[in-house]
N, C-alpha and C positions, 0 to 999 in steps of 0.2 A: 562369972562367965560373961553378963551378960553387961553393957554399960549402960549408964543411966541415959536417957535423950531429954534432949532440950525440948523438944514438944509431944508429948502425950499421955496419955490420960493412966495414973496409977494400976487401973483394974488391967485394960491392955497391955500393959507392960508385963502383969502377972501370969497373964495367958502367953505370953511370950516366954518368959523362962520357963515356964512347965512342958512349951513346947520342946526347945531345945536341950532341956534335960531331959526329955522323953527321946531326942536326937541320940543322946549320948549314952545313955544309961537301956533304952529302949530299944533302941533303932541301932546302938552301935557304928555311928558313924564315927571316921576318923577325925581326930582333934584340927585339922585342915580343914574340914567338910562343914565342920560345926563352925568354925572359924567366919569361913564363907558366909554361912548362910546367918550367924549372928550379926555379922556386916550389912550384908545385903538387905536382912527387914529393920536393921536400927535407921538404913539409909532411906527403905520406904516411909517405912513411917515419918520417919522429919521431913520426906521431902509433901507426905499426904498433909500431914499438920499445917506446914508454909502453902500446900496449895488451896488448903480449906480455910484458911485464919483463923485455927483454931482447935485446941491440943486434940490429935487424932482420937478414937473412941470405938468400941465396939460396934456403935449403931453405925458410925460412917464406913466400918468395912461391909455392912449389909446394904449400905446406902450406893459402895463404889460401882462406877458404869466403866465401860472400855476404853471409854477418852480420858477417863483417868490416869488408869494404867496406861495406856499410849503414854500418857502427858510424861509418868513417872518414868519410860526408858527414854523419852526422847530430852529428856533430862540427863540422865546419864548420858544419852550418846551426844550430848553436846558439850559435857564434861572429858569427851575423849574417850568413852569405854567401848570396845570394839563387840563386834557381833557376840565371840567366845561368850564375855563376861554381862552382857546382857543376857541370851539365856542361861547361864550360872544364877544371876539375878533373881529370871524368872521363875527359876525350879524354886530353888530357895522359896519364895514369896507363895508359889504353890503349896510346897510343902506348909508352911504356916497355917496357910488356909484352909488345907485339907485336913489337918489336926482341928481346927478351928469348930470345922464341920462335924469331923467325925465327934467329938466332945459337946455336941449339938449348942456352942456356943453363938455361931452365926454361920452363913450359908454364903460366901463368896460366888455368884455364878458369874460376875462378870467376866473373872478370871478363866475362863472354862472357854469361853467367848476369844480369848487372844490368843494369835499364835507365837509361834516361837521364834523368833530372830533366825535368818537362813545364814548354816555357817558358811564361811568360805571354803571350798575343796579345795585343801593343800595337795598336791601330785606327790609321790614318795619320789623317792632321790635312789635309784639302784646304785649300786657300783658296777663296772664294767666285767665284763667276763676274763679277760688281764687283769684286771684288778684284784678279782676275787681271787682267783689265781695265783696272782703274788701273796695274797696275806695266807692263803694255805700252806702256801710253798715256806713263807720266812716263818712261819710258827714255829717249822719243824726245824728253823736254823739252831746251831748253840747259843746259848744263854748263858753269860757267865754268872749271872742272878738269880737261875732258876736252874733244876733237875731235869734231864732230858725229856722224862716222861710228862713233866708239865708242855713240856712244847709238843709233844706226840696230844694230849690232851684237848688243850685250845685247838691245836689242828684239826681234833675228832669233831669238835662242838661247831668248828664253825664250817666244817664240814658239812654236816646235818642241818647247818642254817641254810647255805646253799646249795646243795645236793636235795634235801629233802623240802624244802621249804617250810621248817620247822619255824616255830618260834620258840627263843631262849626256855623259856618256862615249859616247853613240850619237852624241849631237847635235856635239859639239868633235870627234867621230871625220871628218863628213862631211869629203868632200874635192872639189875643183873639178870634178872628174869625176862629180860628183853632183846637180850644177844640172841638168843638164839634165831628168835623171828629175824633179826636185823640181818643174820646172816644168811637167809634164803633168800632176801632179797626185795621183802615184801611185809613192811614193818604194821603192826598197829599202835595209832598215836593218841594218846587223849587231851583233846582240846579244850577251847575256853565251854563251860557248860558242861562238863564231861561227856561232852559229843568225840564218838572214836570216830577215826578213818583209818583206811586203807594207806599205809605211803612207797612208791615203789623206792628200793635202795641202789643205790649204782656200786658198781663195781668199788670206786674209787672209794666211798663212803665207808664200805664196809671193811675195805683196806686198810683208811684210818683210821678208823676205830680200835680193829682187830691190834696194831701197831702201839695203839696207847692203851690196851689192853695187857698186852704180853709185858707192857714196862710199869706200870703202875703197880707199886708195893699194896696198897691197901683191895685192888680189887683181889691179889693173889690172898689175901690175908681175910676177904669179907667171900669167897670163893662157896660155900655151903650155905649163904644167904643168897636166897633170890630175890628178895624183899631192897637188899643191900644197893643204895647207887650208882649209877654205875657213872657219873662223873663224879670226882672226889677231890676238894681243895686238900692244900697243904700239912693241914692238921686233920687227915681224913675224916671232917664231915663233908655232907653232900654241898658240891659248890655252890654258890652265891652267884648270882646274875651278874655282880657289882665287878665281881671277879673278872669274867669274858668280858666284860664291855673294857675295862681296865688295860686288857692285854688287850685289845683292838684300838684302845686308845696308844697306848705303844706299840703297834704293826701303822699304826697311818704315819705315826713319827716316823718311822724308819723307810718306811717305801715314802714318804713326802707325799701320801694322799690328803685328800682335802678333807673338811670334820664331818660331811655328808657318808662316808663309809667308817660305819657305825655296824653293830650286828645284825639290826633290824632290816640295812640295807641288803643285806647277803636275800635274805626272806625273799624284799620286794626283786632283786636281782635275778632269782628264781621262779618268780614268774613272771619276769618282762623277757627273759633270755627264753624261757619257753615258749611264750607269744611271739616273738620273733621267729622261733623256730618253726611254727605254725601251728601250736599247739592251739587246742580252742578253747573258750573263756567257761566253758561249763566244766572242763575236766582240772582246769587248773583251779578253778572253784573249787570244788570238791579236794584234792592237791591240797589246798591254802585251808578247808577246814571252816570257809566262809557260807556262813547260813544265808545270805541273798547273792544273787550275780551282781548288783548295784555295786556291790563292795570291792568285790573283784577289780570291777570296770575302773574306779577310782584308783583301786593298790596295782593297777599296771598302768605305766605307758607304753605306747603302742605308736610305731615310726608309721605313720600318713601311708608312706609309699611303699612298705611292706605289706599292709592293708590292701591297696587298691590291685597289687601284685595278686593276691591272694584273691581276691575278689574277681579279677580276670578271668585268672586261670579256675577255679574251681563253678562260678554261677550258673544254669544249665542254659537259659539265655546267652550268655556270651558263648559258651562253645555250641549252642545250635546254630547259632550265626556264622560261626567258623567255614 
């Protein structure tokens, strides 16, 4: 697993693989994660060796101070590694050192001392409210590649993306045992963490669903299972994520949208189209299933001038003024 480096010292090297075989066999990290972080300390360490003169060593990671580590990202970032992959870096290089410790091999504190690279806030990319619109509307168009009730389907699912502000893995979660809540109107959804909420259902949602219910072979056939999913690919097991993204990558083809309406966008769609409407940033919270409001505030955009609209009309100052 692990490559040999050109500068450092045998015994280090050893506490090294025992680490990331504790990664893997331990810790159960994916062969990706392991990948990463075998990368990231073969990279420390050579670049610790070249900055000591001399092959790195147990006693030089009890010996490292801050300016070290500074020294060792501002190496990378002038190798071109961006915010992301600097702290990916630094977890990594943590994780070593925390094994390090806990094996009471050496006591990294410098590390404790640095912080984390600030990521960039990417904004989400909604799709419009026509938009979303059209891909629910051509789901249900015919197919001569697919059974109708696949298209009643994908229509159910991304229904729930923007209707309920599901995310895919809530939504492929639901199971037969869940119709019935969904059709009062008033669904409970289990989130990331197995945090449930409350989601209210529209009209329309529960229409498509109901629709790809009555046509779907395997739910008539899984009917005495409530346990049974209630979305079902082709060879009726419970569908694949890979699936809905697949057929949204063929609805952007066909309506000519751009690669920004994706599923995930239906979500964010769902709570920007509700902030517009004047919805407020604690209920759509709750809605989205989001454990801080910071997170919220990030996964909506929010038009300036609908804001300050709002802000007019509702402040008790501006209408004492009145």
């Amino acid at each position: 697993m692990s490559q040999a480096l050109t500068f450092a010292n045998p015994k280090l090297l050893e506490h090294r693989r025992a680490w990331l075989s504790h990664l893997e066999n331990g810790k159960r990290l994916t062969p990706k994660t392991i990948e990463a972080y075998e990368r990231d300390s073969r990279q420390f360490l050579t670049f610790l060796s070249q900055h000591l003169g001399e092959a790195a060593d147990v006693r030089h990671l009890g010996d490292l101070r801050i300016t070290d580590l500074r020294s060792f990202l501002a190496a990378r970032r002038g190798s071109g590694s961006g915010a992301r992959s600097l702290a990916r870096s630094l977890a990594g290089i943590r994780s070593f050192f925390a094994f390090l410790r806990k094996q009471q091999i050496v006591d990294v504190t410098a590390a404790n001392a640095l912080t984390t690279p600030k990521q960039p806030k990417s904004l989400p990319r909604p799709v419009g409210a026509s938009e979303a619109s059209a891909m629910l509307d051509e789901a249900l168009e015919p197919n001569a590649e697919s059974e109708a009730w696949v298209g009643a389907r994908d229509a159910a699912v991304l229904s729930l993306l923007y209707g309920c502000g599901l995310r895919i893995s809530e939504a492929l979660g639901l199971s037969l045992k869940d119709v019935d809540a969904l059709k009062t109107g008033l669904m409970k959804v289990t989130g990331k963490g197995g945090k449930e909420r409350l989601v209210p259902v529209l009209p329309a949602v529960i229409e498509a669903v109901s629709l790809y219910g009555s046509l779907c072979p395997f739910i008539i056939a899984h009917a005495d299972n409530p346990e049974a999913p209630l979305f079902f690919g082709v060879r009726g097991k419970r569908l694949n994520p890979r699936i809905v993204q697949k057929a949204v990558e063929d609805l952007r083809m066909r309506l000519g949208l751009p690669s920004s309406a994706t599923p995930h966008a239906l979500r964010h769609a769902f709570a920007t189209h509700l902030l517009a409407g004047g919805g407020d940033l604690r209920t759509i919270q709750e809605l989205l299933g989001h454990a801080s409001l910071s997170t919220t505030q990030i996964y909506t955009q929010v038009d300036t001038r609908h804001l300050l609209a709002v802000y007019t009309k509702a402040h008790p100052r501006m209408i004492a003024g009145e």
